[in-house]
C-alpha positions in Angstrom: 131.8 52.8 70.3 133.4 52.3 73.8 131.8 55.1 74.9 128.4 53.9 73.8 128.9 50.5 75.3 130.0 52.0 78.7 126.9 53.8 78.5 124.6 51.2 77.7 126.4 49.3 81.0 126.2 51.6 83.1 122.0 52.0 82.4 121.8 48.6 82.1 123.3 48.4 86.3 121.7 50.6 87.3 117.6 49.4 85.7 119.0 46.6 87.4 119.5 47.7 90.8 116.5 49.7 90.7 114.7 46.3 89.7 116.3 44.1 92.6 113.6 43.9 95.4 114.0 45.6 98.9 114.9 43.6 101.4 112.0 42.5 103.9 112.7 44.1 107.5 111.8 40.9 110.1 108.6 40.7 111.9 109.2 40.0 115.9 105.7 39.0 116.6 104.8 39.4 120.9 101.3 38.4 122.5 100.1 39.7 125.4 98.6 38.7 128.2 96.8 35.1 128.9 98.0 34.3 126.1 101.2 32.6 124.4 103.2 32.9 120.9 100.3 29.7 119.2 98.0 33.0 119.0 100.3 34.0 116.1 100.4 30.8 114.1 98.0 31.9 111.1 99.3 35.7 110.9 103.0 34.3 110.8 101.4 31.6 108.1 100.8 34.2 105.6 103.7 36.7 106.9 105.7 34.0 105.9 104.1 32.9 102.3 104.3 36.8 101.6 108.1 36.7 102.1 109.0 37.8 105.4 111.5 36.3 108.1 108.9 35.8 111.4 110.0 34.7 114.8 106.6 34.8 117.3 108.2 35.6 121.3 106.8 32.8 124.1 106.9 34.8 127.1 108.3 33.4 130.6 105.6 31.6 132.4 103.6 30.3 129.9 103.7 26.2 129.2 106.0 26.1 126.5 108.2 28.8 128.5 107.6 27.3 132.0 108.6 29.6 134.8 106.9 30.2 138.3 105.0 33.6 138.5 106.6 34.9 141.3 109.8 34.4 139.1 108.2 36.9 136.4 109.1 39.9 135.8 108.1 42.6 133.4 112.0 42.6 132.7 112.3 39.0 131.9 109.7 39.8 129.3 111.3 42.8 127.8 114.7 40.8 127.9 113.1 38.0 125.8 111.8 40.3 123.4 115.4 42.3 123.1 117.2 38.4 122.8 114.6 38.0 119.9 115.5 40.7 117.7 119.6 40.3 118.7 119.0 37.1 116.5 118.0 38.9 113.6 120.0 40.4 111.4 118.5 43.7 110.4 116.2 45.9 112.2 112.9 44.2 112.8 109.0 45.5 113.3 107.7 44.2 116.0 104.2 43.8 116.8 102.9 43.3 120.4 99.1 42.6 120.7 97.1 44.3 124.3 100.1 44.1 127.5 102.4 43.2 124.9 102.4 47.0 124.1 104.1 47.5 126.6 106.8 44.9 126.1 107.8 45.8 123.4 108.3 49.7 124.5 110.5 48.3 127.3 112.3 46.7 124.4 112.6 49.2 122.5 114.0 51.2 125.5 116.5 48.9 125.9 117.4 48.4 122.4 116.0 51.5 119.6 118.9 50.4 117.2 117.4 47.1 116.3 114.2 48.1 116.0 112.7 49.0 112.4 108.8 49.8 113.3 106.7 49.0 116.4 103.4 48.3 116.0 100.9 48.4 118.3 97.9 45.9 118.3 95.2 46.7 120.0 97.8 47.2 122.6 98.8 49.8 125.4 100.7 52.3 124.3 102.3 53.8 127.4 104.3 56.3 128.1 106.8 57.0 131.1 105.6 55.7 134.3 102.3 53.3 132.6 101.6 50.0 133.5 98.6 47.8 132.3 96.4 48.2 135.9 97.1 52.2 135.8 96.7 52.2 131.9 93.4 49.4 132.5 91.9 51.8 135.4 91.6 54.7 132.8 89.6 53.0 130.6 85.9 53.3 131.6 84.5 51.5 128.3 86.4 48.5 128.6 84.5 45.3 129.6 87.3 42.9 131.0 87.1 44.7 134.6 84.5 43.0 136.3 85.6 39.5 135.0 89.3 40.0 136.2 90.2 37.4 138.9 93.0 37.9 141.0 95.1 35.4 143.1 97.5 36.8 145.5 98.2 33.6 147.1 99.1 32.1 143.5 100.8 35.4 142.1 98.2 35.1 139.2 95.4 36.8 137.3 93.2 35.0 135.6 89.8 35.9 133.2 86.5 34.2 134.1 85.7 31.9 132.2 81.9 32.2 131.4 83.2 36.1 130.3 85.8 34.4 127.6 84.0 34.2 124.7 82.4 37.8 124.5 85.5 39.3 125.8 87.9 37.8 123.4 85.8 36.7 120.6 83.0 38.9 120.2 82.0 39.1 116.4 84.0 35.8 115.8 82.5 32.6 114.8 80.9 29.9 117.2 83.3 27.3 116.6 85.9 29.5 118.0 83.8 31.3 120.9 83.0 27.7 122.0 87.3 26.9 121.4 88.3 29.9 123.1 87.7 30.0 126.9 89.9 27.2 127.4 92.5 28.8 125.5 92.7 31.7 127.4 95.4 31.0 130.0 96.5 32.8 133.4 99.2 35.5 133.8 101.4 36.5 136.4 100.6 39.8 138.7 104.0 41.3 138.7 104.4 42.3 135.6 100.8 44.0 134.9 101.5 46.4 138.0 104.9 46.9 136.8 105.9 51.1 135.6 107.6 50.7 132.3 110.1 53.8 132.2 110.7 54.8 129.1 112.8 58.2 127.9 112.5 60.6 124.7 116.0 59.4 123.7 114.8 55.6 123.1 111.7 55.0 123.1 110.8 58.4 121.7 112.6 58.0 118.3 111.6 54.8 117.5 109.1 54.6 114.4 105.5 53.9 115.6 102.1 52.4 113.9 98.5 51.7 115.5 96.4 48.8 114.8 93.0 49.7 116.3 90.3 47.2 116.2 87.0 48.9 116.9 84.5 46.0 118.4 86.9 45.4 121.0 85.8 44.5 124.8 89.5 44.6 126.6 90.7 48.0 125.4 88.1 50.2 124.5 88.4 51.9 120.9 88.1 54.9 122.6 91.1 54.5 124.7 92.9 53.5 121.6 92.7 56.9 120.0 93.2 58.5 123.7 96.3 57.0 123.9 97.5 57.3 120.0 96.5 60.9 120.9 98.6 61.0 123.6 101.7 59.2 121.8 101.4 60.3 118.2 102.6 57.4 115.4 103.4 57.3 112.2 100.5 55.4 110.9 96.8 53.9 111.8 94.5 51.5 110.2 91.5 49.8 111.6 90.2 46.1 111.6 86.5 46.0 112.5 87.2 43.1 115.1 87.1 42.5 118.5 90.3 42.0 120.4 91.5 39.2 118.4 92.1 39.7 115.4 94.8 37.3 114.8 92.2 34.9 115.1 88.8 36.9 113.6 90.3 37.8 110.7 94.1 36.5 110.5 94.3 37.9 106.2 93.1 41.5 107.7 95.2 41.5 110.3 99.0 40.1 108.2 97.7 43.2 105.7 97.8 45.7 108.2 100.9 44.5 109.6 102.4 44.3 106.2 101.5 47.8 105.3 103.0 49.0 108.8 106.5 47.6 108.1 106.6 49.3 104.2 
């Protein structure tokens, strides 16, 4: 009878431990450029209703980060990014959307340990030596070139306005092309010329997943595949949304990001 009843505990432990559920890895959310961490506020929404631990990154030099832009650096990005998953406890997937590609590579340069997944949306995905103008300047289909306003005198870039809407929020609808020139906000030069250096020992071994989004204006769907090509990840899916999808189609967008992090 002992025996039987040690038995039946033991089988009983362990259904239960097969029942508990996994852990949820954290999701480090990073925009990109001319934008701020708001962009993220219905992804992180549902992110959040569906269990997981989010904390969306406000770069340096944005208004609720205020810094001057010839203070920026691509650095002082990647070092707000690697302070952001410190805080968490477990390894975290982080997401960085268009220049915040290459962020989070810097971050993940700097810290591979604490990093679970990185997923790319619609986001450069460099390799050693890359910056967003060299990465930009091989991109023929892309449509934000001509629209690109730079400031030397104000260490700034900025996106012309009238060029907003279609760039940003092509296939979204009016109430948010008319919403979203004037959220579009200017970005310091430094860090867009900036090399990221990254090294097979980091970088290299840190899991990898690709959000494409094939409408979009600012990094051309084909230059998306070049550079997956070019930097093979784990895993791809596709939103059929311009650049934005965070705010085209925020329920697409937490799936994908979801499915990345399994």
């Amino acid at each position: 009878m002992k025996t039987f009843v040690a038995a039946l505990a033991t089988s009983v432990f362990a259904l239960s431990a097969n029942a508990m559920p996994t852990e949820k890895a954290p999701i480090v959310l990073v925009h990109g450029a001319f934008e701020n961490d708001q962009v993220w506020g219905q992804v992180a929404a549902k992110l959040r209703k569906d269990g997981y631990q989010v904390v969306a990154v406000d770069l340096p030099g944005r208004p609720g980060n205020p810094m001057a832009p010839d203070k920026v650096s691509l650095d002082l990005y990647r070092d707000a990014v690697v302070k952001t998953i410190g805080s968490v406890k477990r390894p975290a997937v982080v997401v960085g959307h268009s220049f915040g590609g290459i962020v989070i590579s810097a971050a993940a340069e700097q810290a591979p340990k604490k990093i679970k997944t990185l997923v790319y949306l619609a986001a450069y995905l460099p390799q050693d030596g890359d910056s967003l103008v060299s990465l930009a300047q091989r991109d023929p289909d892309a449509k934000i070139g001509p629209h690109l306003q730079i400031q030397k005198d104000k260490g700034i870039a900025s996106i012309e306005y009238s060029a907003r809407a279609d760039l940003f929020a092509n296939g979204g609808p009016e109430d948010l092309r008319k919403a979203i020139p004037d959220l579009i906000l200017d970005e310091p030069l430094a860090p867009l010329a900036t090399p990221v250096k990254l090294t097979a020992a980091n970088f290299g071994k840190v899991d990898k997943a690709y959000i494409h989004t094939a409408m979009d204006q600012v990094i051309s769907p084909a230059f998306q595949a070049k550079m997956v090509a070019a930097t093979p990840v784990r895993v791809e899916y596709a939103l059929p949304t311009g650049h934005t999808p965070f705010l085209t189609d925020p329920d697409g967008l937490a799936d994908a990001i979801e499915r990345a992090a399994q």
